[in-house]
N, CA, C and O atoms as a printed pandas DataFrame, in Angstrom:
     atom_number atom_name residue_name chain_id  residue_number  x_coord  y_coord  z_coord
0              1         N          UNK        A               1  -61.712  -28.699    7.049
1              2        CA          UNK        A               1  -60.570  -29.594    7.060
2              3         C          UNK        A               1  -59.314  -28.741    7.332
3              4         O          UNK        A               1  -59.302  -27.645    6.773
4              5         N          UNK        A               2  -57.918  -29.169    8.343
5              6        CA          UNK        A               2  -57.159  -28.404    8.185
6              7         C          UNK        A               2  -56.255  -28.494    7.554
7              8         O          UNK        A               2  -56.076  -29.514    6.887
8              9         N          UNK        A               3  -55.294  -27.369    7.544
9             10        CA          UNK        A               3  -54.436  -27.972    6.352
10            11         C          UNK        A               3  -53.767  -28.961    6.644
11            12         O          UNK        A               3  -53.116  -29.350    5.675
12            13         N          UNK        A               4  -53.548  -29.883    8.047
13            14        CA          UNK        A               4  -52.711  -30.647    8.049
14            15         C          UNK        A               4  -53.205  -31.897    7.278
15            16         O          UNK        A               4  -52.664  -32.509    6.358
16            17         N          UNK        A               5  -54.712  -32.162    8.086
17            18        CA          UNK        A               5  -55.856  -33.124    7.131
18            19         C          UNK        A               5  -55.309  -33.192    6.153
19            20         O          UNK        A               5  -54.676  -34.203    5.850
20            21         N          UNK        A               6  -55.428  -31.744    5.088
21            22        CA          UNK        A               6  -55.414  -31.427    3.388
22            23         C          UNK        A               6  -54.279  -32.307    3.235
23            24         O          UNK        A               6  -54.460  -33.417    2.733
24            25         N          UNK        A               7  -52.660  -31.793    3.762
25            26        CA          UNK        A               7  -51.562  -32.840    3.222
26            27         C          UNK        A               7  -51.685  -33.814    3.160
27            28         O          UNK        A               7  -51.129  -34.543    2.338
28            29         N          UNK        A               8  -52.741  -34.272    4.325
29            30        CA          UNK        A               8  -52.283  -35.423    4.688
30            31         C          UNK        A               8  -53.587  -36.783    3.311
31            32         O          UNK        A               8  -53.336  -37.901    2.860
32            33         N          UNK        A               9  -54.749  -35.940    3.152
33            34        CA          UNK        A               9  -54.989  -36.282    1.982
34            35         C          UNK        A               9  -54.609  -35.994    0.749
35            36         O          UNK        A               9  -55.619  -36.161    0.066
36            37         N          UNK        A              10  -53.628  -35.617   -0.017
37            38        CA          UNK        A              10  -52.963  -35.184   -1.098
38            39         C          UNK        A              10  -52.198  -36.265   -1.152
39            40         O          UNK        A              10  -52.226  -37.135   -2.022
40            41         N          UNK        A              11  -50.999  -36.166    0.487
41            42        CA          UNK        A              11  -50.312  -37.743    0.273
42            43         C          UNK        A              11  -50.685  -38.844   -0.446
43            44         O          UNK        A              11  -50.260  -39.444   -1.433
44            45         N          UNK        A              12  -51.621  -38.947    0.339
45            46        CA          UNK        A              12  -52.435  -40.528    0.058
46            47         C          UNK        A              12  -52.983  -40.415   -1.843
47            48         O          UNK        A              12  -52.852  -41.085   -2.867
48            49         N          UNK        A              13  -53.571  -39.234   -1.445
49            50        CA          UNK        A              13  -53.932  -39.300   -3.542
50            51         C          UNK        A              13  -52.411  -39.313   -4.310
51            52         O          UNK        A              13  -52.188  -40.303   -5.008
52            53         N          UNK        A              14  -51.616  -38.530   -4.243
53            54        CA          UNK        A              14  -50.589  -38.854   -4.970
54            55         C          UNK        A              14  -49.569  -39.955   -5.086
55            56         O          UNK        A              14  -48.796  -40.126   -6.029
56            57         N          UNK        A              15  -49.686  -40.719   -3.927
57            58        CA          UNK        A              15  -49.659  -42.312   -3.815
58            59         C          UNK        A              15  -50.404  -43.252   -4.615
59            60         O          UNK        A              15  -49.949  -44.130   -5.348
60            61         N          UNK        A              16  -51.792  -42.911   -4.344
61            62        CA          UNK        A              16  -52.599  -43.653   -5.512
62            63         C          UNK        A              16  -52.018  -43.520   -7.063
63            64         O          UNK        A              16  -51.808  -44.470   -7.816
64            65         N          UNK        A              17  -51.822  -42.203   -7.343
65            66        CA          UNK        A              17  -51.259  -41.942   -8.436
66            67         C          UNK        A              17  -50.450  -42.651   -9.218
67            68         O          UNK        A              17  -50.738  -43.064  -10.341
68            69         N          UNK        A              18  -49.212  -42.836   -8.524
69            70        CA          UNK        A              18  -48.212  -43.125   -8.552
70            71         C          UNK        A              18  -48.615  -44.825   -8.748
71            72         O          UNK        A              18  -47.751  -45.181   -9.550
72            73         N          UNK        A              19  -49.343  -45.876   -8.485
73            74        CA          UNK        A              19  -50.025  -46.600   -8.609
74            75         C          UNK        A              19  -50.804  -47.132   -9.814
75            76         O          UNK        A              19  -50.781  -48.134  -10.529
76            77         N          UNK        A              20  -51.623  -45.803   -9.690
77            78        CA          UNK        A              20  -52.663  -45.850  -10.910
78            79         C          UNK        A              20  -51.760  -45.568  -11.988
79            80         O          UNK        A              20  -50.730  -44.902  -11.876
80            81         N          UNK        A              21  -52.380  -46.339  -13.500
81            82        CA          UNK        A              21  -51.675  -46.379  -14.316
82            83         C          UNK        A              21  -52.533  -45.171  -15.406
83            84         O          UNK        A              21  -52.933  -45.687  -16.450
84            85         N          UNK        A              22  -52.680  -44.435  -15.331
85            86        CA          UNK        A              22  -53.566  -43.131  -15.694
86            87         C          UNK        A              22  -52.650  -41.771  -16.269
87            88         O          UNK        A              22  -51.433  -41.680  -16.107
88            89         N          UNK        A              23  -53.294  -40.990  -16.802
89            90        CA          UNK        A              23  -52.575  -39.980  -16.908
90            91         C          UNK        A              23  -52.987  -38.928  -15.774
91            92         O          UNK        A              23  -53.959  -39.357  -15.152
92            93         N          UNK        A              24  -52.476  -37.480  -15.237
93            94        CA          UNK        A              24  -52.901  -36.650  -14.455
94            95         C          UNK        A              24  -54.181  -36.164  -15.184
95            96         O          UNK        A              24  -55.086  -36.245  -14.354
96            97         N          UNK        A              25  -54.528  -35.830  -16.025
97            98        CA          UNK        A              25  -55.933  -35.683  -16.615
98            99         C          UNK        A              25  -56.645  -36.953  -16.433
99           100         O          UNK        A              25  -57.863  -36.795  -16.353
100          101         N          UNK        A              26  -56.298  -37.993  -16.358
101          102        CA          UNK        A              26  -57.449  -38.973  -16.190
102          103         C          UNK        A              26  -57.351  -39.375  -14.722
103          104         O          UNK        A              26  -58.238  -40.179  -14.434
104          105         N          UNK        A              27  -56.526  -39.058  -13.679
105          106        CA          UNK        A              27  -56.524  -39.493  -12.433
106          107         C          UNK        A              27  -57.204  -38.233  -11.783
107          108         O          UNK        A              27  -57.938  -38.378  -10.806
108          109         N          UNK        A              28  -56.942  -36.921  -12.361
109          110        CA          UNK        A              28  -57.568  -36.089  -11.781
110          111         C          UNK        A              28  -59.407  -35.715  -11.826
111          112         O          UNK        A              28  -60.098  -35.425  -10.849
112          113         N          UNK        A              29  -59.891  -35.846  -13.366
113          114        CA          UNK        A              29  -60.954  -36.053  -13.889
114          115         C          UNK        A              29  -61.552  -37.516  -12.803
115          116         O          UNK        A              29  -62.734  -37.276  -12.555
116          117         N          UNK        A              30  -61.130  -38.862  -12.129
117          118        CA          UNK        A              30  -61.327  -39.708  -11.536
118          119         C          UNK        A              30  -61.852  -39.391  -10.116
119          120         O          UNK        A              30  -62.806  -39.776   -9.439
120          121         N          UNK        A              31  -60.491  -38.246   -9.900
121          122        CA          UNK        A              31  -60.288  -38.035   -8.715
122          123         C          UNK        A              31  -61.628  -36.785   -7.955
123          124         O          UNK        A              31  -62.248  -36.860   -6.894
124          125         N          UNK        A              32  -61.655  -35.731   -9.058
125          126        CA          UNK        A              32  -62.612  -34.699   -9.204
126          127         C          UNK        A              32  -62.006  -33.922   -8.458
127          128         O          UNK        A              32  -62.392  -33.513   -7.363
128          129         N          UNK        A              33  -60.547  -33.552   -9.270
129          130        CA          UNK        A              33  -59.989  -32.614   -8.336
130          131         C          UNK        A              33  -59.198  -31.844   -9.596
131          132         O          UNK        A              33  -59.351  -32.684  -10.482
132          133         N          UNK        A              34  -58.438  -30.739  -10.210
133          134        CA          UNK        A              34  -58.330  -30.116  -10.974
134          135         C          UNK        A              34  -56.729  -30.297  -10.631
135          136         O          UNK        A              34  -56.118  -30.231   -9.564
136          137         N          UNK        A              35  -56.182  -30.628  -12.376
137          138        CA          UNK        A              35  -55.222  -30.350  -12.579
138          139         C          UNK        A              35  -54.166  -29.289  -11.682
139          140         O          UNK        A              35  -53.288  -29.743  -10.947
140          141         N          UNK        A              36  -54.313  -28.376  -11.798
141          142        CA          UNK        A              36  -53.226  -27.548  -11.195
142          143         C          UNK        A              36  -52.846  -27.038   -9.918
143          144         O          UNK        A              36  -51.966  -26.225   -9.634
144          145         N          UNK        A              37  -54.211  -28.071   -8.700
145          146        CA          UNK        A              37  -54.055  -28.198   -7.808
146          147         C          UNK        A              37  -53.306  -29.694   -7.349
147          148         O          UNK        A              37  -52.827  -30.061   -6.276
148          149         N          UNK        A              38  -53.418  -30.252   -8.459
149          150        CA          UNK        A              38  -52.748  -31.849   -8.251
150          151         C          UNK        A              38  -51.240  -31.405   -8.457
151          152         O          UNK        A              38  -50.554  -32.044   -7.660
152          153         N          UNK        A              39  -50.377  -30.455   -9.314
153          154        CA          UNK        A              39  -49.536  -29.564   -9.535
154          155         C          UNK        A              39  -48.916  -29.356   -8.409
155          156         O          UNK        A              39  -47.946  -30.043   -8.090
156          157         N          UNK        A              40  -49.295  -28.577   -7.803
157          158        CA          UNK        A              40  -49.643  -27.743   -6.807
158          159         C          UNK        A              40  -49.225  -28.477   -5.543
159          160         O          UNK        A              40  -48.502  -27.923   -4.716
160          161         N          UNK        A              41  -49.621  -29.573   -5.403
161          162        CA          UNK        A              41  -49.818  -30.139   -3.993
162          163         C          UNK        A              41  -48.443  -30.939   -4.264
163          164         O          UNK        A              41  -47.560  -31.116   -3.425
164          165         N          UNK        A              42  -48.430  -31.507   -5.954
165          166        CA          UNK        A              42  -47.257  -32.325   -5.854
166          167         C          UNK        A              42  -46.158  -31.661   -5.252
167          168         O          UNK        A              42  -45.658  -32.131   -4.230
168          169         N          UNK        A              43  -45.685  -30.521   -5.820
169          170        CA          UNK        A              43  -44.530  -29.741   -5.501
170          171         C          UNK        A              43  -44.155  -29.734   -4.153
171          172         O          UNK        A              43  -43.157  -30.105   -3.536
172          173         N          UNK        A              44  -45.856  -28.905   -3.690
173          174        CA          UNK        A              44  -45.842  -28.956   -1.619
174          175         C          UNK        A              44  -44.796  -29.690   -0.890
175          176         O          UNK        A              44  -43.817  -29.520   -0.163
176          177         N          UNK        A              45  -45.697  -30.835   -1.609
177          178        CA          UNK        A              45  -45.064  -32.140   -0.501
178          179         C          UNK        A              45  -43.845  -32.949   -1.198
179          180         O          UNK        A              45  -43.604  -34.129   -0.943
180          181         N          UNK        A              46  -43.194  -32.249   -2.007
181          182        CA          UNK        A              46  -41.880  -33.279   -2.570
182          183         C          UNK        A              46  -41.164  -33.331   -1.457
183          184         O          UNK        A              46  -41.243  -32.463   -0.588
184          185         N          UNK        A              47  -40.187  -34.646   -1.367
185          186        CA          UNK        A              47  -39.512  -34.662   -0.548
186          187         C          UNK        A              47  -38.468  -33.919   -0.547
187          188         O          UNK        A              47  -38.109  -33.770   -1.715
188          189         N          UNK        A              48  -37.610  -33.225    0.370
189          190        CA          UNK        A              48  -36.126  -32.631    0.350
190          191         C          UNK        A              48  -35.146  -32.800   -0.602
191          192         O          UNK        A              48  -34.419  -32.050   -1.254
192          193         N          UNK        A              49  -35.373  -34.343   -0.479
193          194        CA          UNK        A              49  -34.081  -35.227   -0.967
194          195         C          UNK        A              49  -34.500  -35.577   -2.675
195          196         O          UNK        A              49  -33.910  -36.341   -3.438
196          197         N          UNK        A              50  -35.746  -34.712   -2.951
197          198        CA          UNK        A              50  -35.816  -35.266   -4.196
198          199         C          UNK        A              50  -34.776  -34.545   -4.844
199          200         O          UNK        A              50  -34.383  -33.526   -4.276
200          201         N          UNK        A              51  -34.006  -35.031   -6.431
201          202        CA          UNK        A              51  -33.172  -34.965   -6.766
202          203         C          UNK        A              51  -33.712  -33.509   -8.245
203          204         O          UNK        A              51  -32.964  -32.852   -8.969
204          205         N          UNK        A              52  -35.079  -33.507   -8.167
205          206        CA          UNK        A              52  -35.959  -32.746   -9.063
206          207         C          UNK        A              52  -35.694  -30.951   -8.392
207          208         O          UNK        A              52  -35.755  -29.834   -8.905
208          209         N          UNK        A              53  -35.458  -31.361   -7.320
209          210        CA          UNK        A              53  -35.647  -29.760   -6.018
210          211         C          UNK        A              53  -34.209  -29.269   -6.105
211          212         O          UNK        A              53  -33.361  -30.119   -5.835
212          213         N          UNK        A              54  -33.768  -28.019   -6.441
213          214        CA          UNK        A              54  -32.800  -27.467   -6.454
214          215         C          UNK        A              54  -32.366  -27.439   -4.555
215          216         O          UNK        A              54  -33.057  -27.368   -3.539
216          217         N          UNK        A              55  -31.368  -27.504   -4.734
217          218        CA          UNK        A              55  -30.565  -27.081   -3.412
218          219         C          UNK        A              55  -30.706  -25.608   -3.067
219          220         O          UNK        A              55  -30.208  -24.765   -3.813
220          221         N          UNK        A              56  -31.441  -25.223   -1.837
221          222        CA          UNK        A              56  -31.379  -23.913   -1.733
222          223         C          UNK        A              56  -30.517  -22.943   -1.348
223          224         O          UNK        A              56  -30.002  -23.204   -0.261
224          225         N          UNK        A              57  -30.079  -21.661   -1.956
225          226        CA          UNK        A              57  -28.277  -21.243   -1.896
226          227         C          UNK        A              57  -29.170  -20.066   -1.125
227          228         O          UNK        A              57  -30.182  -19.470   -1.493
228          229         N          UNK        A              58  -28.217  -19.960    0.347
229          230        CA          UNK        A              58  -28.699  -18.193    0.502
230          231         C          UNK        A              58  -27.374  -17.460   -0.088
231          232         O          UNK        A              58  -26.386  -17.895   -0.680
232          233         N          UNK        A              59  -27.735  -16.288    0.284
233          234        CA          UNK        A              59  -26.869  -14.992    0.233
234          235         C          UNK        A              59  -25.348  -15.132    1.451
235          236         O          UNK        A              59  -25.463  -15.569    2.596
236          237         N          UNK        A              60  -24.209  -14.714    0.920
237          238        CA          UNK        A              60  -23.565  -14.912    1.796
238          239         C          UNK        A              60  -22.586  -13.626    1.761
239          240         O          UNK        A              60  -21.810  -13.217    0.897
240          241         N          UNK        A              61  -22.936  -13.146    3.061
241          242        CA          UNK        A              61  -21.633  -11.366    2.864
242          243         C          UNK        A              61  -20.531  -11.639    2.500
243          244         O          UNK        A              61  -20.080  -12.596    3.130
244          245         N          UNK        A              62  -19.788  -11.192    1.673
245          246        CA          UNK        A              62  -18.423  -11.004    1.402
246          247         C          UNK        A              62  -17.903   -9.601    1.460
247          248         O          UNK        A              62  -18.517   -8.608    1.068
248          249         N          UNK        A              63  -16.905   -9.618    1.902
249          250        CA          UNK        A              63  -15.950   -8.478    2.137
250          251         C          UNK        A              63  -14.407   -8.513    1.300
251          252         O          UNK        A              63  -13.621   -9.457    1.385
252          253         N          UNK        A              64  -14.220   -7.501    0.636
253          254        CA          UNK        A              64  -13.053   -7.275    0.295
254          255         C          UNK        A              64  -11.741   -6.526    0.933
255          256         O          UNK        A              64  -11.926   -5.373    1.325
256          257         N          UNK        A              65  -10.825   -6.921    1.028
257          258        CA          UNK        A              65   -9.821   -6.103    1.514
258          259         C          UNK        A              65   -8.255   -5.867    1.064
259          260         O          UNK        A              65   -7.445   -6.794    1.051
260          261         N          UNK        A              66   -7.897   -4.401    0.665
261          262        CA          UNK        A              66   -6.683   -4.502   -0.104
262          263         C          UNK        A              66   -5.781   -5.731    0.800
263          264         O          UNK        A              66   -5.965   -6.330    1.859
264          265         N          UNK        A              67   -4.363   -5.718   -0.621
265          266        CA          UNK        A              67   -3.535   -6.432    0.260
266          267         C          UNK        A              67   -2.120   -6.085   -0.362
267          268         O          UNK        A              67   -1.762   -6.067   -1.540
268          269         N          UNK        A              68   -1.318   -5.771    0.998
269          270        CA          UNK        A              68    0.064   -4.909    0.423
270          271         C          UNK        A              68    1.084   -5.854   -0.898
271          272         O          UNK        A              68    2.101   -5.376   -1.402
272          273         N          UNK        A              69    0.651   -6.901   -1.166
273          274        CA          UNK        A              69    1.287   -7.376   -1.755
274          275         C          UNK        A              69    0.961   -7.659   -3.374
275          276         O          UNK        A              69    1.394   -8.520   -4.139
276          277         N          UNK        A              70    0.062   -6.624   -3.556
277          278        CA          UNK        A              70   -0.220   -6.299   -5.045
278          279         C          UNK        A              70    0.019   -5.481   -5.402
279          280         O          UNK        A              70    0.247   -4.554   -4.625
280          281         N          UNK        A              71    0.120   -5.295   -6.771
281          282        CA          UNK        A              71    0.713   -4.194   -7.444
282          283         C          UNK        A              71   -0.050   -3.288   -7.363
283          284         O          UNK        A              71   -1.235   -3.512   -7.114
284          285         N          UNK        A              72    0.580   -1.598   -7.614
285          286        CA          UNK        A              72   -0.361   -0.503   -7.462
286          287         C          UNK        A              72   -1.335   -0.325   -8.079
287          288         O          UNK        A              72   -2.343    0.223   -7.631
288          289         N          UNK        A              73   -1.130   -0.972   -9.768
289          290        CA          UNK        A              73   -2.469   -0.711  -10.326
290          291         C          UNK        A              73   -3.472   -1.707   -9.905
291          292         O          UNK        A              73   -4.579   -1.656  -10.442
292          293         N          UNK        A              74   -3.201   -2.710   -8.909
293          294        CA          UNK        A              74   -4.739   -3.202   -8.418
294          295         C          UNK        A              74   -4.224   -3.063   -6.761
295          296         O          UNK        A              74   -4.248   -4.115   -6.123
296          297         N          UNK        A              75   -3.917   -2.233   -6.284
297          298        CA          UNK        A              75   -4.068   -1.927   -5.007
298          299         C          UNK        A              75   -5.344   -1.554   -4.455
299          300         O          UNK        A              75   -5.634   -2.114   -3.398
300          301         N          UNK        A              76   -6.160   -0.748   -4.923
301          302        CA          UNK        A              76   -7.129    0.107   -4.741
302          303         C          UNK        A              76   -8.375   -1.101   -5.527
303          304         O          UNK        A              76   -9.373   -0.469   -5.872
304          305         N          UNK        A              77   -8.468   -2.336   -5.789
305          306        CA          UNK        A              77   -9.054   -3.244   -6.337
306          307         C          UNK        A              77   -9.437   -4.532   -6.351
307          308         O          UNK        A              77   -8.523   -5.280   -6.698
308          309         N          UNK        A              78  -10.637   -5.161   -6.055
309          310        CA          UNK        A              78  -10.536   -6.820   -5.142
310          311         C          UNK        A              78  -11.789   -6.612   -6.519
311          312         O          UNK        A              78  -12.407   -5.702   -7.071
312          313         N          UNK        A              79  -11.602   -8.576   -6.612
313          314        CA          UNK        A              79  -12.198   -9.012   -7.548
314          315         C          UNK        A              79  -13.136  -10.193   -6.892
315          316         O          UNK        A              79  -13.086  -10.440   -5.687
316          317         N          UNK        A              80  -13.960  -10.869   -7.763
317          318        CA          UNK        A              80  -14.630  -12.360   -6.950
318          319         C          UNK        A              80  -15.116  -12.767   -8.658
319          320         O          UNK        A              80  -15.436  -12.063   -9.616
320          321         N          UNK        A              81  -14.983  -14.232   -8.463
321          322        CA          UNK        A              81  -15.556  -14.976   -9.678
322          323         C          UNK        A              81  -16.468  -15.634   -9.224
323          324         O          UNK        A              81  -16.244  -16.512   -8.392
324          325         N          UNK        A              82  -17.794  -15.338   -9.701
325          326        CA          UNK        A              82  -18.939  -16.490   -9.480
326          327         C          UNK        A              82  -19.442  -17.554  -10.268
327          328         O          UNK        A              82  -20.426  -17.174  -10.902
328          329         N          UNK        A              83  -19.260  -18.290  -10.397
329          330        CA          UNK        A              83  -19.362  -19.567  -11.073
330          331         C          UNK        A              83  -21.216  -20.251  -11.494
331          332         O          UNK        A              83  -21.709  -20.465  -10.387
332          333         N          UNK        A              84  -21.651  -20.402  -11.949
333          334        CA          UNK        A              84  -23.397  -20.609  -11.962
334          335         C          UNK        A              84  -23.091  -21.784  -12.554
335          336         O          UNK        A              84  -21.984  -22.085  -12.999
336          337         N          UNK        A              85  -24.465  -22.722  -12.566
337          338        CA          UNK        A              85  -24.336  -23.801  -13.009
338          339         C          UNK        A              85  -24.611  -23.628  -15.019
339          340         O          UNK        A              85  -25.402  -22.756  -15.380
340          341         N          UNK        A              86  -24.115  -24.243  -15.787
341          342        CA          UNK        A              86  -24.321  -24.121  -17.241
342          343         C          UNK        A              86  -23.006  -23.068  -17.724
343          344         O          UNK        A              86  -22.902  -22.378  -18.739
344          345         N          UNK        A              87  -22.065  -23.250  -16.562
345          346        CA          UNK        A              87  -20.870  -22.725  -17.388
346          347         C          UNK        A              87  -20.804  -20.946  -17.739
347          348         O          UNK        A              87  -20.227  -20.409  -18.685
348          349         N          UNK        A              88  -21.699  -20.208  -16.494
349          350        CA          UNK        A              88  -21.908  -18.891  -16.639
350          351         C          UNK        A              88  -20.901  -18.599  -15.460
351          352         O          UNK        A              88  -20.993  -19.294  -14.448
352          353         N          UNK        A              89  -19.945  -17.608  -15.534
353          354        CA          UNK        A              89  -19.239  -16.796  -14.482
354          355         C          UNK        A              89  -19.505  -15.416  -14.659
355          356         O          UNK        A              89  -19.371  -14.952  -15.791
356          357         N          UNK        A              90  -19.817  -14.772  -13.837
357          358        CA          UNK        A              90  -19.921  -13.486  -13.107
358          359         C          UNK        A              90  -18.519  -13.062  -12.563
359          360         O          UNK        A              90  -17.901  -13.754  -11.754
360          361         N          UNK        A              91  -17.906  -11.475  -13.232
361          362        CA          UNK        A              91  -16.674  -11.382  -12.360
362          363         C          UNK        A              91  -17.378  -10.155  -11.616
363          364         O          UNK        A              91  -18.454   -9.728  -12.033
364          365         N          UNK        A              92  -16.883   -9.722  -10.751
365          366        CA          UNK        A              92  -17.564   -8.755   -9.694
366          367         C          UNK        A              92  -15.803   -7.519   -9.170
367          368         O          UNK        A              92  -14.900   -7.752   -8.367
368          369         N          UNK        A              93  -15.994   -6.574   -9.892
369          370        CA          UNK        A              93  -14.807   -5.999   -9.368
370          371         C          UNK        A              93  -15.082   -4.762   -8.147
371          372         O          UNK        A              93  -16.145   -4.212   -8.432
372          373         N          UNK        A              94  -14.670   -4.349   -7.297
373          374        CA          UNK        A              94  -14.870   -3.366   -6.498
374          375         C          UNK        A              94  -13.572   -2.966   -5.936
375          376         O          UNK        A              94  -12.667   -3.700   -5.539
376          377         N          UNK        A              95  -13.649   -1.124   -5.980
377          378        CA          UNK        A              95  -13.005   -0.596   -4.763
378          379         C          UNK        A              95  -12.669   -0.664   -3.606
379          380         O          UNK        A              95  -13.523   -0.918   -2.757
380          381         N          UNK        A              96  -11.586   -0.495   -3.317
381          382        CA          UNK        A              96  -11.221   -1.216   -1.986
382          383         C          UNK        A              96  -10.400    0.037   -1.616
383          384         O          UNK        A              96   -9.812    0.737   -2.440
384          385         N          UNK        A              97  -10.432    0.286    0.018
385          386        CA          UNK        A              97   -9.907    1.474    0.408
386          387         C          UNK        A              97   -8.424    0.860    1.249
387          388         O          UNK        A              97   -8.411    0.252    2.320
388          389         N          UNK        A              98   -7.284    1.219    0.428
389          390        CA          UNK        A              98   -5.942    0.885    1.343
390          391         C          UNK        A              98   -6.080    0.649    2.821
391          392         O          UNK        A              98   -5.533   -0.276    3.423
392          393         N          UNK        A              99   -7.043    1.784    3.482
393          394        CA          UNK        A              99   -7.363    1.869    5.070
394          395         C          UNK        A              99   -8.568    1.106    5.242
395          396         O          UNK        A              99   -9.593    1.088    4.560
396          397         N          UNK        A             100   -8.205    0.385    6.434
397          398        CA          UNK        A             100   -9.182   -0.005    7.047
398          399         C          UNK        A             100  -10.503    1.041    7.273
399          400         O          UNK        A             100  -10.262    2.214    7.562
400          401         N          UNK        A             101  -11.525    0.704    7.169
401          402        CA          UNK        A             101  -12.761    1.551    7.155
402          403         C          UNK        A             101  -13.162    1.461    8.968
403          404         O          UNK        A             101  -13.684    0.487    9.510
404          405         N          UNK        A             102  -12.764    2.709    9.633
405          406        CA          UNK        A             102  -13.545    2.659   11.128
406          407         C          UNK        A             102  -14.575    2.049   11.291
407          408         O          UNK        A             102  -14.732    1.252   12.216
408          409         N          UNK        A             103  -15.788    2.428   10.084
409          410        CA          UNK        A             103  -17.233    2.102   10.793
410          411         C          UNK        A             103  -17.308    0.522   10.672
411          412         O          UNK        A             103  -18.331   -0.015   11.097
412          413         N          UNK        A             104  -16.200   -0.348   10.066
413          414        CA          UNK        A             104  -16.749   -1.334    9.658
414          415         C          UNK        A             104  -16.048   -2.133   11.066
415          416         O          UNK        A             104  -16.328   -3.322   11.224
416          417         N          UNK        A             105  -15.386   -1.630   11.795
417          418        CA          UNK        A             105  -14.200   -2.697   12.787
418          419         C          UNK        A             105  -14.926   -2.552   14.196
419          420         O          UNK        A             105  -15.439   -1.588   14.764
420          421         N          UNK        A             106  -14.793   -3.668   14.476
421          422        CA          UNK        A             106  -15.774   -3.703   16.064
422          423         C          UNK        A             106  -15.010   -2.961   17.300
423          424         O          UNK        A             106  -15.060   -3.529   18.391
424          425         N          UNK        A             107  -14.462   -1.998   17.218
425          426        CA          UNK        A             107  -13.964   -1.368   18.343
426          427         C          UNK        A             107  -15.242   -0.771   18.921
427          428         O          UNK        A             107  -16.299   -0.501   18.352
428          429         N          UNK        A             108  -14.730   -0.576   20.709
429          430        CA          UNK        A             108  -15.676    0.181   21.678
430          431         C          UNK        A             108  -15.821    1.443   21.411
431          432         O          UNK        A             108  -16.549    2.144   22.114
């Protein structure tokens, strides 16, 4: 069977499911298919939009860069606040070089 088959029977069982008025131990024991592949498959195939599925965050470069209009003791200093969900912030402080860094500027 391929795996497309496989989804495409999982669908249909977890439809039944959803139907059947059973528990996953008794739909699976019915079904003769093991718990933690019924798990398993649910997750697979959740939809996008389910509201259960975290939103996926990538990574995003940030760059710091002095700026003449701070004071000396944070001249040499750039900050970032990260915010998490449950009310956690991350402060992130780094060095920052007054000069522009050559290797970093797209000149020929």
């Amino acid at each position: 069977m391929t795996r497309s088959e496989t989804a495409n029977l999982w669908t249909e069982r977890l439809q039944r499911f959803e139907q059947a008025q059973m528990t996953v131990a008794q739909f699976c024991a019915a079904e003769g298919v093991s718990q933690p592949s019924f798990y398993n498959w649910k997750r697979k195939l959740r939809s996008p939009r389910d509201p259960e599925v975290p939103a996926v965050t990538k990574f995003v470069p940030v760059s710091f860069q002095a700026t003449p209009d701070r004071t000396s003791a944070m001249a040499n200093q750039a900050s970032a606040t990260i915010e998490l969900p449950g009310g956690i912030r991350i402060r992130v402080e780094v060095p920052t070089d007054s000069q522009p860094n050559p290797s970093r500027t797209n000149q020929p």
